[in-house]
C-alpha positions as CSV (number, residue, x, y, z in Angstrom):
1,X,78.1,108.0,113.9
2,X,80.3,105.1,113.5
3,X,82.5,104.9,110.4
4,X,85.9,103.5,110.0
5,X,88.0,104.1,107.1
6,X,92.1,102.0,107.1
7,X,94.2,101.1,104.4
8,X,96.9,98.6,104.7
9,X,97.9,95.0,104.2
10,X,96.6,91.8,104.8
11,X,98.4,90.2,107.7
12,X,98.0,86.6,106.2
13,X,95.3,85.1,103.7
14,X,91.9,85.1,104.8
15,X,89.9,82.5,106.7
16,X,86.6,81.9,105.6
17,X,83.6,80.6,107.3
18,X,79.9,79.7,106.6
19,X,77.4,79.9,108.8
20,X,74.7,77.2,109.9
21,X,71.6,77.0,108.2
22,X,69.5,76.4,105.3
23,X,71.1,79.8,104.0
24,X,74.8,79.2,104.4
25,X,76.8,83.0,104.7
26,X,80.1,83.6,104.1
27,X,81.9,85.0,107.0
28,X,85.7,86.4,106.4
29,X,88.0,87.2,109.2
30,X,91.6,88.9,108.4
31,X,94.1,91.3,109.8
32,X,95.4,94.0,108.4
33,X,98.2,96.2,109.6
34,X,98.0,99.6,109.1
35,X,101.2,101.7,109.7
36,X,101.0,104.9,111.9
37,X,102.2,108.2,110.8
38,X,104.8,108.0,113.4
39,X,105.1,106.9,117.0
40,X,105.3,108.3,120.2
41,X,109.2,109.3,119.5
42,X,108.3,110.8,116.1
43,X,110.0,107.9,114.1
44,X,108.3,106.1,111.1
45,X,107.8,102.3,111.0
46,X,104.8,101.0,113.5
47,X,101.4,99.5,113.0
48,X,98.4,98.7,113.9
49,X,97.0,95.5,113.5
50,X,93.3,95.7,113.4
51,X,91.2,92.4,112.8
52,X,88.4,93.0,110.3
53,X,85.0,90.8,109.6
54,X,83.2,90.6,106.4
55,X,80.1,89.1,105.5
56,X,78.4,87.4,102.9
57,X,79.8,88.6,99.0
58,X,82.4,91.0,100.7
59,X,83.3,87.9,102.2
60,X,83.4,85.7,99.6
61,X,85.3,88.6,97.4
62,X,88.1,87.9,99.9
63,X,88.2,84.5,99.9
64,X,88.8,84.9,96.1
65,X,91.1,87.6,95.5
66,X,92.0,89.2,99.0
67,X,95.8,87.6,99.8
68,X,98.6,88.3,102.4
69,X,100.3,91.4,101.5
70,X,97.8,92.9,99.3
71,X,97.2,96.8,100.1
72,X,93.6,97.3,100.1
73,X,91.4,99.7,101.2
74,X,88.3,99.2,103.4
75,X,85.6,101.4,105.2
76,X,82.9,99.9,107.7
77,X,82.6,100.2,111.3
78,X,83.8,99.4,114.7
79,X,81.9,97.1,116.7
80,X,82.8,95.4,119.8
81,X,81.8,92.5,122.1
82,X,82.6,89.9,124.5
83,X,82.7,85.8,125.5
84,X,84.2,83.6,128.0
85,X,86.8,81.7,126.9
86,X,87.2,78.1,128.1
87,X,89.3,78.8,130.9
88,X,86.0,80.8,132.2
89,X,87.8,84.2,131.5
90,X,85.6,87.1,130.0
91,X,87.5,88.4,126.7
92,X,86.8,91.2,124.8
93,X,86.9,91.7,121.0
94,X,86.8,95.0,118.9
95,X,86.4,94.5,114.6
96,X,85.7,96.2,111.8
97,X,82.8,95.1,110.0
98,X,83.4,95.5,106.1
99,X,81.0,97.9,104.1
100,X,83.7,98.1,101.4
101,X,86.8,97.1,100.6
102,X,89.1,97.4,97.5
103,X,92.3,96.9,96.2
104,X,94.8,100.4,96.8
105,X,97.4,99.3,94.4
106,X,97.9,98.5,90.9
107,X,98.9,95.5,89.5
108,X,102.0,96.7,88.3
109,X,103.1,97.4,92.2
110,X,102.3,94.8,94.0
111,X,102.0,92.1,91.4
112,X,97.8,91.8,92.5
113,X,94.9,91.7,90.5
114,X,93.6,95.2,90.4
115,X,90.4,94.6,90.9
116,X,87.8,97.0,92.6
117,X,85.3,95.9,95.4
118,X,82.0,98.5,94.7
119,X,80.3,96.8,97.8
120,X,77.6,99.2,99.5
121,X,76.1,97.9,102.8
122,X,76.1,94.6,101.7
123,X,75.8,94.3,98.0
124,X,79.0,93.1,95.6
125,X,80.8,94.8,93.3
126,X,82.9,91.7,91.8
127,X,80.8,91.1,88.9
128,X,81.1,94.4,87.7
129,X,84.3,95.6,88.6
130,X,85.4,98.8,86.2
131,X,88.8,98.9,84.4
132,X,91.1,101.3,85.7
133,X,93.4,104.1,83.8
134,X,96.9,102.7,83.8
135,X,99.6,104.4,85.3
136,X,102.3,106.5,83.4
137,X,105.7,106.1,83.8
138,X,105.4,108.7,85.9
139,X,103.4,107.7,88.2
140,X,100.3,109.4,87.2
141,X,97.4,108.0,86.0
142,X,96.3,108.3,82.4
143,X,93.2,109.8,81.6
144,X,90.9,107.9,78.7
145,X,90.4,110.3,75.7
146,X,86.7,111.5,75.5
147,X,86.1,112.2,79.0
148,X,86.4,114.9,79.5
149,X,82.8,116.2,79.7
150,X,82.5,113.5,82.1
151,X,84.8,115.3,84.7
152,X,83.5,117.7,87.8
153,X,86.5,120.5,86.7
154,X,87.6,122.2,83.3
């Protein structure tokens, strides 16, 4: 099995590409660093930064909300490959390809649009992207009134 799940923030915008053809796809590339629970000397503060590739409406959800330093969450899966360089060198790439992404922050936080991406394998979830709760003061997110039957737990 191959699944990859990383949250973190976008490195710089993304940089969107379509493929030849008669059927132009959307290709996004961005980076997103990911901090590590701590490092080799048990101190807080490093990342990874791990170059991620989405395709067609994930793709063109990033090239129209997805922005550097937006926190996002994304699952999808590692795949890796090679080319030659023009300096004849062989190089090596390893990227996650996007199944899902979505924003991990609320508006009020990180002054983004709180918008959720309900991509699965390939389909787009901008066009019907739910409202979220808002948060309390304290933190905690409010529950609608009426819902209740709606929930897993009493």
């Amino acid at each position: 099995m191959n699944k990859v799940i990383l949250m973190g923030r976008l490195t710089r915008d993304p940089e969107i590409r379509y493929s030849q053809g008669e059927n132009p796809t959307a290709i996004a590339r961005y980076t997103l660093a990911v901090d590590r629970r701590f490092n080799r000397n048990g101190d807080e503060g490093s990342a990874d930064f791990i170059g991620c590739v989405a395709f067609g409406r994930s793709a063109e959800f990033a090239e129209k909300y997805l922005r550097k330093g937006v926190k996002i969450a994304i699952t999808g899966r590692i795949q890796t490959g090679s080319y030659t360089n023009r300096d004849g060198v062989k190089v090596y790439t390893t990227d996650v390809v996007v199944e899902d992404q979505e924003f991990a922050e609320s508006k009020n936080s990180s002054n983004n649009a709180g918008y959720q991406n309900g991509e699965n394998n390939g389909g787009f979830g901008g066009e019907h992207t739910t409202a979220q709760p808002s948060a309390a003061a304290d933190g905690f997110m409010n529950i609608p009134d009426g819902i209740d039957e709606e929930l897993p737990f009493n």
